[in-house]
C-alpha positions as CSV (number, residue, x, y, z in Angstrom):
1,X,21.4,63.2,-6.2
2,X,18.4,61.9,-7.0
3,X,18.5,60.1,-10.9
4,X,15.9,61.6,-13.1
5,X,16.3,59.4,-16.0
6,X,12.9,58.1,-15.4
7,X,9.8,59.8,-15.9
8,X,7.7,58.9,-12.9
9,X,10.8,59.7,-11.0
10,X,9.9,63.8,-10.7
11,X,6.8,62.8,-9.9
12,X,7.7,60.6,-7.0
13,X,9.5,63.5,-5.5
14,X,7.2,66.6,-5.7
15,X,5.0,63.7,-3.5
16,X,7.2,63.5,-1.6
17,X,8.5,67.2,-1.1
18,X,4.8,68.4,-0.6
19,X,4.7,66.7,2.6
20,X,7.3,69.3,3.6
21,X,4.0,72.1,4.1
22,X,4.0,75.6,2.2
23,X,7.1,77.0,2.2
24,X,8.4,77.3,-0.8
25,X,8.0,75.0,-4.5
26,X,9.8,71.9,-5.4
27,X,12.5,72.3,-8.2
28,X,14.4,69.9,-9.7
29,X,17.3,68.3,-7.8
30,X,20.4,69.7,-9.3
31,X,24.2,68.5,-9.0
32,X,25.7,70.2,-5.8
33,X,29.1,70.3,-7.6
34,X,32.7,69.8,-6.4
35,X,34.0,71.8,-2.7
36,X,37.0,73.5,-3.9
37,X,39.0,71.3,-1.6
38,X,36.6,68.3,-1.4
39,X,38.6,65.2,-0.9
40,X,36.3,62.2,-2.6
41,X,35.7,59.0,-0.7
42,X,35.1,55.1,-1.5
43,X,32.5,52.9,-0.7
44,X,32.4,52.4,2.8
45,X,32.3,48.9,3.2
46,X,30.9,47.1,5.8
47,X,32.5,44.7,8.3
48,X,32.7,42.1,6.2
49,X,33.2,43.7,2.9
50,X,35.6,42.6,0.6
51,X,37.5,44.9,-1.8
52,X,40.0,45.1,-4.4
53,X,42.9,47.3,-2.9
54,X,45.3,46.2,-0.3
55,X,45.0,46.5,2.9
56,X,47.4,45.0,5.0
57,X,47.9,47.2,8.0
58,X,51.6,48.5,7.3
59,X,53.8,48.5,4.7
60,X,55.5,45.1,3.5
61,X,58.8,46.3,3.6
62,X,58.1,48.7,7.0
63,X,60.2,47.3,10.1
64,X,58.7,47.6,13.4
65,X,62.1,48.0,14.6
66,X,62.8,51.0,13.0
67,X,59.7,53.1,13.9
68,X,60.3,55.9,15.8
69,X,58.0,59.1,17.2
70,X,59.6,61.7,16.0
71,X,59.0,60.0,12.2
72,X,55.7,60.4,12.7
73,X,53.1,62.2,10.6
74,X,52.4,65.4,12.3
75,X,50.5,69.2,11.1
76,X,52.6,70.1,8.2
77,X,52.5,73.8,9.8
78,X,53.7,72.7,13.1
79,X,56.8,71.2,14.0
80,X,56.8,67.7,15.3
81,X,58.5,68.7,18.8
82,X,56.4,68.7,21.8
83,X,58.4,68.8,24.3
84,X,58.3,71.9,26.7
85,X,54.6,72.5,26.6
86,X,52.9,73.8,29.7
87,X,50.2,71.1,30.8
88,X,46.5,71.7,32.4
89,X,45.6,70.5,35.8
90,X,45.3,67.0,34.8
91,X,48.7,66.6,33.5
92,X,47.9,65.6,30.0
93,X,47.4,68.6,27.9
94,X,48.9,71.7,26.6
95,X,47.6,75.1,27.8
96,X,49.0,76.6,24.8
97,X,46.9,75.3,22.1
98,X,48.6,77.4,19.4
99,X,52.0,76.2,20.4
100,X,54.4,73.5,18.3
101,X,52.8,70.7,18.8
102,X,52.5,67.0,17.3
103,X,48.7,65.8,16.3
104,X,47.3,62.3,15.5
105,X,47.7,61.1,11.7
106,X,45.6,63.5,9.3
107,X,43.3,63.0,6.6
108,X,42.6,66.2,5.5
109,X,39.7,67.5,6.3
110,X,36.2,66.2,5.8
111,X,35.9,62.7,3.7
112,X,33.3,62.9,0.7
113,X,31.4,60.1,-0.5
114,X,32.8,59.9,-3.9
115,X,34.6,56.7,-5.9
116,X,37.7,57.2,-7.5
117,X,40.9,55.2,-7.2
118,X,42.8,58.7,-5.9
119,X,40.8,58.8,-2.8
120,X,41.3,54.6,-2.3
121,X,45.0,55.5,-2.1
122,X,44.2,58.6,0.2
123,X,42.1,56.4,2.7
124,X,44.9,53.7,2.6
125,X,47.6,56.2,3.3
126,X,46.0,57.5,6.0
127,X,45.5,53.7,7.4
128,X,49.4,53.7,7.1
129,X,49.5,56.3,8.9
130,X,47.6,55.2,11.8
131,X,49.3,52.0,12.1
132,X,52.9,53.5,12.8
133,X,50.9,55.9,14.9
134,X,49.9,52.7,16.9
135,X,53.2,51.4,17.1
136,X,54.4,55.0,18.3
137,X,51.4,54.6,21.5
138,X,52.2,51.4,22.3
139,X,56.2,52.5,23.1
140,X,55.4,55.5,25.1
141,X,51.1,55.8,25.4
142,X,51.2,59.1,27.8
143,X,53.2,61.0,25.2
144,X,50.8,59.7,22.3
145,X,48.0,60.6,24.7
146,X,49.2,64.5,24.6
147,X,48.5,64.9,20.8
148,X,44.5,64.4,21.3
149,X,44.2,66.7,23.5
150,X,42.7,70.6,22.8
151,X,41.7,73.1,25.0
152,X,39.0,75.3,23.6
153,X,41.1,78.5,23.4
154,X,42.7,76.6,19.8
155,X,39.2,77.1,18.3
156,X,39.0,81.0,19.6
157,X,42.5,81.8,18.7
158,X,42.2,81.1,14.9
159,X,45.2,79.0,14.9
160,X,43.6,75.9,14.0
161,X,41.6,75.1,10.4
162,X,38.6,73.5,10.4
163,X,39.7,70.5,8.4
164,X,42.3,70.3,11.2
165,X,39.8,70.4,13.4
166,X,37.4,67.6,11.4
167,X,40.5,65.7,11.3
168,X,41.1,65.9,15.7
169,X,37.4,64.5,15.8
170,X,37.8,61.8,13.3
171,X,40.8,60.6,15.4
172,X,38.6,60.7,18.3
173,X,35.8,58.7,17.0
174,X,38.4,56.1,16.4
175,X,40.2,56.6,19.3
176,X,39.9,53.2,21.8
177,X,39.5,55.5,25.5
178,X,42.0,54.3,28.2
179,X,41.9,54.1,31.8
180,X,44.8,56.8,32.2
181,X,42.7,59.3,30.1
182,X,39.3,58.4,32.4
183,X,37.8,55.8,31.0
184,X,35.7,54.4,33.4
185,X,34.1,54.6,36.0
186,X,37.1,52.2,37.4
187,X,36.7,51.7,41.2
188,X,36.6,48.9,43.9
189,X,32.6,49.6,43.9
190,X,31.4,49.8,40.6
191,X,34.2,47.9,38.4
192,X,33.7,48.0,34.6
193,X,30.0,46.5,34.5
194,X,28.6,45.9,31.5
195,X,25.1,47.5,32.5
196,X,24.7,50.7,33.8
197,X,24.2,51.8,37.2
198,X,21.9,54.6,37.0
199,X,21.7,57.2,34.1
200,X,25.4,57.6,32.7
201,X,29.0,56.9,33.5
202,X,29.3,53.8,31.4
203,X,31.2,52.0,30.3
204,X,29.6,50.6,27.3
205,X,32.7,50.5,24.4
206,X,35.9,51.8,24.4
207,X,35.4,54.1,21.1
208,X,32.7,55.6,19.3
209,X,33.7,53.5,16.1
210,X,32.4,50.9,17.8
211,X,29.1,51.2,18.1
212,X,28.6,53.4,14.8
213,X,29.6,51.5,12.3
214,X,26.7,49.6,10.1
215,X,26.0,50.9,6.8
216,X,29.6,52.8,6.9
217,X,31.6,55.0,9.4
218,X,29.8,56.7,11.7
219,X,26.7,54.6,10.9
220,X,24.0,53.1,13.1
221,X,24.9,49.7,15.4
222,X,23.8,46.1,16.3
223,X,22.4,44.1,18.8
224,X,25.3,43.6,20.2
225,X,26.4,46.8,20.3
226,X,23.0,48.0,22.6
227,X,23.6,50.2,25.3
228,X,22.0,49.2,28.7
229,X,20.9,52.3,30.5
230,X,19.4,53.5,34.0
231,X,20.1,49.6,35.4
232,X,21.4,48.3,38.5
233,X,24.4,48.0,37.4
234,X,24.2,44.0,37.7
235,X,20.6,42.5,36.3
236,X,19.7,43.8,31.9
237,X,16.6,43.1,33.2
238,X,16.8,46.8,35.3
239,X,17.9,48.2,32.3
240,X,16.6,49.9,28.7
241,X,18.0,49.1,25.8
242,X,19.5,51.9,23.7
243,X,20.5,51.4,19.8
244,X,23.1,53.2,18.1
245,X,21.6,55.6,15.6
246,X,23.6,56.7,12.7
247,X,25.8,60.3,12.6
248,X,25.0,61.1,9.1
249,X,23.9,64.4,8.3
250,X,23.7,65.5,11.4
251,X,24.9,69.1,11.4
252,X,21.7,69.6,8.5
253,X,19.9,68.5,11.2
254,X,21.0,70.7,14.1
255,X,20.7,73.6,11.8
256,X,17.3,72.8,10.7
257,X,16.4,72.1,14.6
258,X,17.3,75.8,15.3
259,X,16.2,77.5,12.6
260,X,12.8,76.0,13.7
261,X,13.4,77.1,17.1
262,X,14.1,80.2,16.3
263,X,10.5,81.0,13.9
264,X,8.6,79.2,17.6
265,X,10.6,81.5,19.2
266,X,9.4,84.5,17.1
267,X,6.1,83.3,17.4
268,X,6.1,83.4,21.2
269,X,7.1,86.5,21.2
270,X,4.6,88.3,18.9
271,X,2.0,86.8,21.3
272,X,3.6,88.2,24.5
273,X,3.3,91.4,22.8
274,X,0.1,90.7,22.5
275,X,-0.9,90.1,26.1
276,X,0.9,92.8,27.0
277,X,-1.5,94.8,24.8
278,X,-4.8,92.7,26.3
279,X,-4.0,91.7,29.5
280,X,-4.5,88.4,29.3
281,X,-3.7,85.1,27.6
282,X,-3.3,84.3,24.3
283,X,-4.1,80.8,22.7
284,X,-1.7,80.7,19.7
285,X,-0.7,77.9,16.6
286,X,2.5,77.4,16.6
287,X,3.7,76.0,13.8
288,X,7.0,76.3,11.6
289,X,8.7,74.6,8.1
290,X,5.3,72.9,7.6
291,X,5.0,71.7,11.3
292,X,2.5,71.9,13.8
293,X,3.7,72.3,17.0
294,X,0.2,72.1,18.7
295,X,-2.0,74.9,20.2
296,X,-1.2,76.5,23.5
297,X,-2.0,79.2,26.2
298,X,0.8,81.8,26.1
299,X,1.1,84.3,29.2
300,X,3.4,85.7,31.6
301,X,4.4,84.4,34.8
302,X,4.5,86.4,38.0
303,X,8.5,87.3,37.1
304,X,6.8,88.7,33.5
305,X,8.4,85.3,31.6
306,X,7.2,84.0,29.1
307,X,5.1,80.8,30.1
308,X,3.5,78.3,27.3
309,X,1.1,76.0,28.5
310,X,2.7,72.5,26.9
311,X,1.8,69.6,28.8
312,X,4.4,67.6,30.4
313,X,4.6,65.1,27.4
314,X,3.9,67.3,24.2
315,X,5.2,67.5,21.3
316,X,8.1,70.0,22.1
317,X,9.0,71.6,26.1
318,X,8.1,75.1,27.0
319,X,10.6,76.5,26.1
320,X,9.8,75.3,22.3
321,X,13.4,74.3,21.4
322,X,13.5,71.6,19.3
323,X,16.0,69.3,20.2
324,X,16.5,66.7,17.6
325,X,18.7,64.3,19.4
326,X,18.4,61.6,21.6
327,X,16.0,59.1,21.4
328,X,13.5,60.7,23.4
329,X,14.9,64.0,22.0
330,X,16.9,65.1,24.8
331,X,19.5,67.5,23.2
332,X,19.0,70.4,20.9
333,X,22.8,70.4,20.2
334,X,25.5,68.2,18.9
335,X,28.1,69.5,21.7
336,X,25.2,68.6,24.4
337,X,25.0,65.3,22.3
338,X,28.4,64.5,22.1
339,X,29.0,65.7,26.2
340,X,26.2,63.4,27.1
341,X,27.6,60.6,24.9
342,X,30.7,61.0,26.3
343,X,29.9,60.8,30.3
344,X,27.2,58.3,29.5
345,X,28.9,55.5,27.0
346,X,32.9,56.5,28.7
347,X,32.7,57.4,31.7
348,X,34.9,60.6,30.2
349,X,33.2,64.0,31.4
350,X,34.6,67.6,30.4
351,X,33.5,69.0,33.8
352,X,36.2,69.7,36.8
353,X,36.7,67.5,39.5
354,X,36.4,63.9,39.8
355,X,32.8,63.3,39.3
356,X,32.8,59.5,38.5
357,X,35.2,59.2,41.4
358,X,37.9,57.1,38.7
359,X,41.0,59.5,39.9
360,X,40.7,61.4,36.8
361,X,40.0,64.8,36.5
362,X,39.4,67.4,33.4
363,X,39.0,63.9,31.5
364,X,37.4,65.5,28.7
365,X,38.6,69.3,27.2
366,X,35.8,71.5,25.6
367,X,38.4,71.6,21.9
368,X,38.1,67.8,22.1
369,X,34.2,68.0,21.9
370,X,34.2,70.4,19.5
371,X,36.3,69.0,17.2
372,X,34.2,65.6,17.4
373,X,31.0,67.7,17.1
374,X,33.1,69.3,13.7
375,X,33.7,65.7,12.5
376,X,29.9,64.4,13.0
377,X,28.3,67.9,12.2
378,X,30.1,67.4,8.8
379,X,29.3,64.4,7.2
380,X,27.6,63.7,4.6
381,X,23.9,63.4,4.0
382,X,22.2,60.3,3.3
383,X,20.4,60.1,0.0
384,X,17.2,58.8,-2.2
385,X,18.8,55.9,-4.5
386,X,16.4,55.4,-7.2
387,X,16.3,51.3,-7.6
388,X,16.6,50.6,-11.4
389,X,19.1,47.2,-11.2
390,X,19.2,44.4,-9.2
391,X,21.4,41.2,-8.7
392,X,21.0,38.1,-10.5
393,X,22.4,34.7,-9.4
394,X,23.7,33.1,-12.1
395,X,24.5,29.3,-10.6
396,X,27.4,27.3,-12.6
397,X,28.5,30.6,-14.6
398,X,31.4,32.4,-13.8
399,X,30.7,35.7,-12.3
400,X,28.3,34.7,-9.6
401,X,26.0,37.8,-9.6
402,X,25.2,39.7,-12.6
403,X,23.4,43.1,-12.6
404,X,20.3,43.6,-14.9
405,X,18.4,46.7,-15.6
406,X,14.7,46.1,-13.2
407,X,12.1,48.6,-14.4
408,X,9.8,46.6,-12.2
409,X,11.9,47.6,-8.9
410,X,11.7,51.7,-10.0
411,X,8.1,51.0,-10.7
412,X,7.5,49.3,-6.9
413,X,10.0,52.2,-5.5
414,X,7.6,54.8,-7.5
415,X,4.4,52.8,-6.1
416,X,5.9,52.0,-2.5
417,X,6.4,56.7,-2.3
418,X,3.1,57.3,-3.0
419,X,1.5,54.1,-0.2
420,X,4.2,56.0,1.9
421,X,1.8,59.2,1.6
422,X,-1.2,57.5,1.4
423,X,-0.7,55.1,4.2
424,X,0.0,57.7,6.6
425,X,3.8,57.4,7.4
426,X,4.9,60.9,6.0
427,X,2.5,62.7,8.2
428,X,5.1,62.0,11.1
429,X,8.4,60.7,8.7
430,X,7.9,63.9,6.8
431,X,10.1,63.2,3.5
432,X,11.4,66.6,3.0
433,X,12.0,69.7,5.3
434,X,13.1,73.4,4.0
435,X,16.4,74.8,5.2
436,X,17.2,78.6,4.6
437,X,21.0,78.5,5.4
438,X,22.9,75.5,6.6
439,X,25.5,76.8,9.1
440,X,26.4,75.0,11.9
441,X,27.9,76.5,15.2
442,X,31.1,74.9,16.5
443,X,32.3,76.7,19.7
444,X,33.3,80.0,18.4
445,X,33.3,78.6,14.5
446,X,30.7,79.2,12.5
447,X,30.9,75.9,9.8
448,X,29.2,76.8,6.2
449,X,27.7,73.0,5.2
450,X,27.6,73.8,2.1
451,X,31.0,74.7,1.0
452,X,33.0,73.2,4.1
453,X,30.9,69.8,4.6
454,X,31.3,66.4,3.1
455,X,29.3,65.1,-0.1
456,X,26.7,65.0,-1.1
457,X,25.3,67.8,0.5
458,X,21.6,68.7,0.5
459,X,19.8,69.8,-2.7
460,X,18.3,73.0,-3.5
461,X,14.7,74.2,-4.4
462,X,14.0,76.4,-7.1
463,X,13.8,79.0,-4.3
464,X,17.4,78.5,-3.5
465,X,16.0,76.2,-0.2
466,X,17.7,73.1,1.0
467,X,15.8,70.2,1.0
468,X,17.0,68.1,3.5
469,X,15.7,64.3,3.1
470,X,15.4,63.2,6.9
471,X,12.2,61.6,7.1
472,X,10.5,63.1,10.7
473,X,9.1,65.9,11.8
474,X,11.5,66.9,14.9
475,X,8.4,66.2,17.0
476,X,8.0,63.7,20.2
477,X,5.0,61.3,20.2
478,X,3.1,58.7,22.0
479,X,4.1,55.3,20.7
480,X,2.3,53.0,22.5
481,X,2.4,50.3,24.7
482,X,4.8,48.1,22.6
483,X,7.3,51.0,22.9
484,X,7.0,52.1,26.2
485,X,9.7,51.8,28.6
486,X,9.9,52.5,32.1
487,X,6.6,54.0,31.7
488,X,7.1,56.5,29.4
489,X,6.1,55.8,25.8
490,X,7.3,59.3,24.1
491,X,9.8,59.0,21.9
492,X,11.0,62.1,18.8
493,X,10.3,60.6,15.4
494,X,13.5,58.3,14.3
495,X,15.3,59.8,10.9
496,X,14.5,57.4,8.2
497,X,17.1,58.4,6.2
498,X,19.6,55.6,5.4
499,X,16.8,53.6,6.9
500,X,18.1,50.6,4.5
501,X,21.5,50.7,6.6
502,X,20.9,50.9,10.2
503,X,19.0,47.9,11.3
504,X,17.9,47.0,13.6
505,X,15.1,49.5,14.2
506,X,13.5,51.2,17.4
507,X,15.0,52.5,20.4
508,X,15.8,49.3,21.7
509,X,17.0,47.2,18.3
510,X,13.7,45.0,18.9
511,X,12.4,44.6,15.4
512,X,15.1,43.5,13.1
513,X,12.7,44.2,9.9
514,X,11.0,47.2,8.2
515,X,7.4,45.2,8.7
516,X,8.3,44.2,12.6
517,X,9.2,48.1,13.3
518,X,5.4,49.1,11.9
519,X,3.8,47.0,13.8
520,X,5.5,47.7,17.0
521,X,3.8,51.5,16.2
522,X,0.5,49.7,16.1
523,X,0.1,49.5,20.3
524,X,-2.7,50.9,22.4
525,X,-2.4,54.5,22.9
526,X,0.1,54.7,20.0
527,X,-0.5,58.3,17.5
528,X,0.8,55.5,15.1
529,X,-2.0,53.3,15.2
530,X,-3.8,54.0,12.3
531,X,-0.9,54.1,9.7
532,X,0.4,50.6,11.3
533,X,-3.0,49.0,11.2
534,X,-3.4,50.6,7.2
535,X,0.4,49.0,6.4
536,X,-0.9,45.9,8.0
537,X,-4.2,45.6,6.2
538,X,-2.7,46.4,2.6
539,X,-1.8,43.6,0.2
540,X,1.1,41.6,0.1
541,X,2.2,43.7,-3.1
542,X,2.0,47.0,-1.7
543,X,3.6,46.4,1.7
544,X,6.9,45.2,-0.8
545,X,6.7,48.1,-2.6
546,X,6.7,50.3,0.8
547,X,9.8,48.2,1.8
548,X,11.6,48.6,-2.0
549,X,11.2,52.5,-1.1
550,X,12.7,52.7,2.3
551,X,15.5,50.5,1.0
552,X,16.3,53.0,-1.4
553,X,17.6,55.5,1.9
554,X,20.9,54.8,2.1
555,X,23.9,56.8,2.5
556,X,26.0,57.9,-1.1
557,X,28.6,55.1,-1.8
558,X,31.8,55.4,0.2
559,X,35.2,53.9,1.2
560,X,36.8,54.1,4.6
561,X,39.8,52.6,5.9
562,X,40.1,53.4,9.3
């Protein structure tokens, strides 16, 4: 939630929220309130975050020794026992997805960001429980192996919750991938290379946790944590650098993404009716949510379909589904997303046969990608935090940093909103876009984000809209040539939200500041040109204030203990 204990701080959103277009008036934000079964989380620290709680990966008094599988936590619903279960072709899964069965440790669903010291002791007993469950995989890893896997019939035949199924994902997120499961490609001729030999089959980590983890679970990456795509397989100078983006929010954004499709969609077709009634072509606006899409020649094609003349590198494809994934915005789903991600970082792919030639097959199960689409499609969404205190260092007094109340900072956030306007940045990193009914899709589950995501959840209009805070339009653009890779400079307009947590920025983790990331848009050819030139012309003062705003998106305060 946005705090409205300052005056100017109403004001600084209905700026903002106009650059969302016509649909609908800004209300106030109002508390989303508790899910009925929400589970509140802690701060997620960072890597090298320090806090107050114990974390010592098992018990003190806990004997290795005495650890055994069948003590295990397990689905209190199911009995631990899996022996006797039929297995797939591959050898490692059971067909019967509704049979007894064992899982990995549990949490309980999706994790909130909320502080409280009953959550701290919720994370931490879920850390127990993943150490013994580590001790378990170590004595007998193909049996430990059988509990992540999930054919897609569990999510058809209603025999497996949603916050079981959050829980599945969450498990493998963290999961580190092994050679017996598919990881790979692992043959005499390509070996486990470091840069990729053409457009996917990795490897480039052995988890998703390891990549997306700055700012907090599921976050953005580092440097070091760059993917190096479409290479050689040998030289990182035949390959392009990819950065991690963070997860958060990301089912808002998938729903948003189709809602949008669908009004293009409508669009098209109320012109085809049209030339149907004129014979002949139509030039038609599209436009949706406060959007242009661009103007375009609609006809039909000598098989009567639907053809829209977008050029090869528009703003959206023919087709005019907007796919808000992938840096180039490649995907218009999280399950196409996550199947990508999968083949492409693991060398794990949910297709039959053998296709990275690793002796593997049916590496991947279509449950397993929907339950780590669940888990990402349900976290939480990042948030505006109004600055109105900042850290003091207080040299030679006990209590190194004290915390003071800044009017000055909530004056330069309030002043860095409306040079975000003025400047030209919101016409592409569009604050605020209206959502009519956040529901995301998950195989044959239909996921109300609302009542069954994590919080905070997005706030409502007085119109009973969602406004979800991403910061882009869901468009592609021409960037330039300091952004342009293997000759194509068209990349969809990064998410700014939790902007302050996910350096370093770009496709390629090149500029490690706000200020180096502006003037990267600045190239020749880039639609970004003016705005970069305006942030780079303004005074010392105001380009602070910008940067005091875009600090203030970060993700809610949270604790995870994975």
């Amino acid at each position: 939630m946005i705090p409205t204990r300052f005056g100017l701080t109403l004001a600084v959103v209905s700026a903002l929220t106009a650059c969302a277009g016509p649909e609908g008036k800004v209300g106030p934000a109002g508390p989303a309130g508790p899910r009925p079964d929400a589970s509140p989380v802690l701060p997620d620290s960072s890597r090298d975050a320090a806090w107050p709680v114990d974390l010592s990966p098992i018990p003190a008094d806990l004997d290795p020794a005495d650890l055994d599988p069948a003590d295990l936590p397990t689905d209190s619903t199911q009995p631990p026992d899996a022996s006797g279960l039929l297995l797939d072709a591959s050898g490692i899964g059971p067909l019967d997805p509704c049979a007894d069965r064992a899982w990995p440790p549990r949490f309980g669903g999706v994790a909130s960001s909320v502080v409280d010291e009953e959550t701290a002791t919720r994370w931490l007993d879920y850390r127990a429980s993943r150490e013994a469950d580590g001790f378990s995989e170590a004595a007998d890893p193909s049996s430990a192996a059988l509990r992540f896997r999930l054919p897609d019939l569990a999510l058809d035949g209603a025999c497996l919750s949603t916050d079981a199924l959050v829980d599945l994902g969450r498990e493998l997120f963290l999961r580190r991938f092994t050679a017996a499961e598919g990881f790979g490609p692992r043959t005499e001729a390509n070996g486990l290379a470091r840069f990729q030999s053409g457009p996917a089959l990795g490897p480039d980590a052995t988890r998703c946790a390891d990549c997306h983890w700055k700012g907090g679970f599921a976050g953005g990456g580092d440097r070091a944590d760059l993917a190096y795509l479409f290479g050689d397989g040998d030289d990182i100078l035949s390959t392009e650098p990819r950065n991690a983006p963070a997860l958060w929010g990301a089912g808002w954004v998938e729903a948003l993404a189709a809602e949008m499709t669908s009004e293009l969609h409508t669009q098209r077709d109320l012109a085809l009716a049209q030339v149907d009634a004129q014979g002949a072509p139509v030039n038609v606006r599209f436009e949706t949510h406060g959007v242009e899409f661009g103007t375009y020649w609609v006809s039909r094609g000598l098989d009567g379909s639907a053809q829209v003349a977008v050029p090869p590198s528009g703003f959206i494809d023919a087709d005019l589904v907007v796919r808000p994934f992938g840096w180039r915005g490649d995907f218009a789903t999280l399950e196409d997303f996550v199947r990508d991600s999968f083949g492409r970082h693991f060398g794990l792919q949910a297709s039959a046969g053998d296709v990275d030639g690793d002796g593997v097959e049916l590496e991947l199960q279509d449950g397993q990608v929907n339950a780590v689409v669940a888990f990402i499609g349900t976290l939480d969404v990042p948030r505006i935090q109004v600055p109105d205190q900042a850290g003091v260092f207080l040299f030679g007094i006990p209590g190194l940093v004290d915390f003071v109340t800044t009017p000055e900072y909530t004056e330069r956030f309030a002043r860095g909103a409306a040079l975000f306007v003025d400047l030209g940045c919101a016409t592409c990193h569009i604050p605020f876009l209206r959502l009519r009914s956040p529901r995301l899709q998950v195989g044959s589950r239909l996921i109300d984000l609302e009542t069954e995501g994590a919080r905070p959840v997005a706030d409502r209009d007085e119109d009973g809209q969602y406004l979800v805070p991403l910061f882009s339009d869901l468009k592609r653009h021409h960037m330039g040539e300091h952004l342009s890779a293997r000759g194509d400079d068209v990349y969809l307009t990064r998410r700014l939200w939790g902007v302050a947590q996910t350096s370093p920025y770009l496709h390629d983790g090149s500029a490690t500041t706000i200020d180096e990331a502006v003037a990267k848009h600045g190239g020749r050819d880039s639609e970004a040109i003016a705005s970069a030139l305006a942030f780079a012309a303004a005074s010392d003062a105001d380009r602070a204030s910008v940067r005091v705003f875009l600090d203030a998106l970060r993700r809610a305060p949270s604790l995870r203990v994975p």
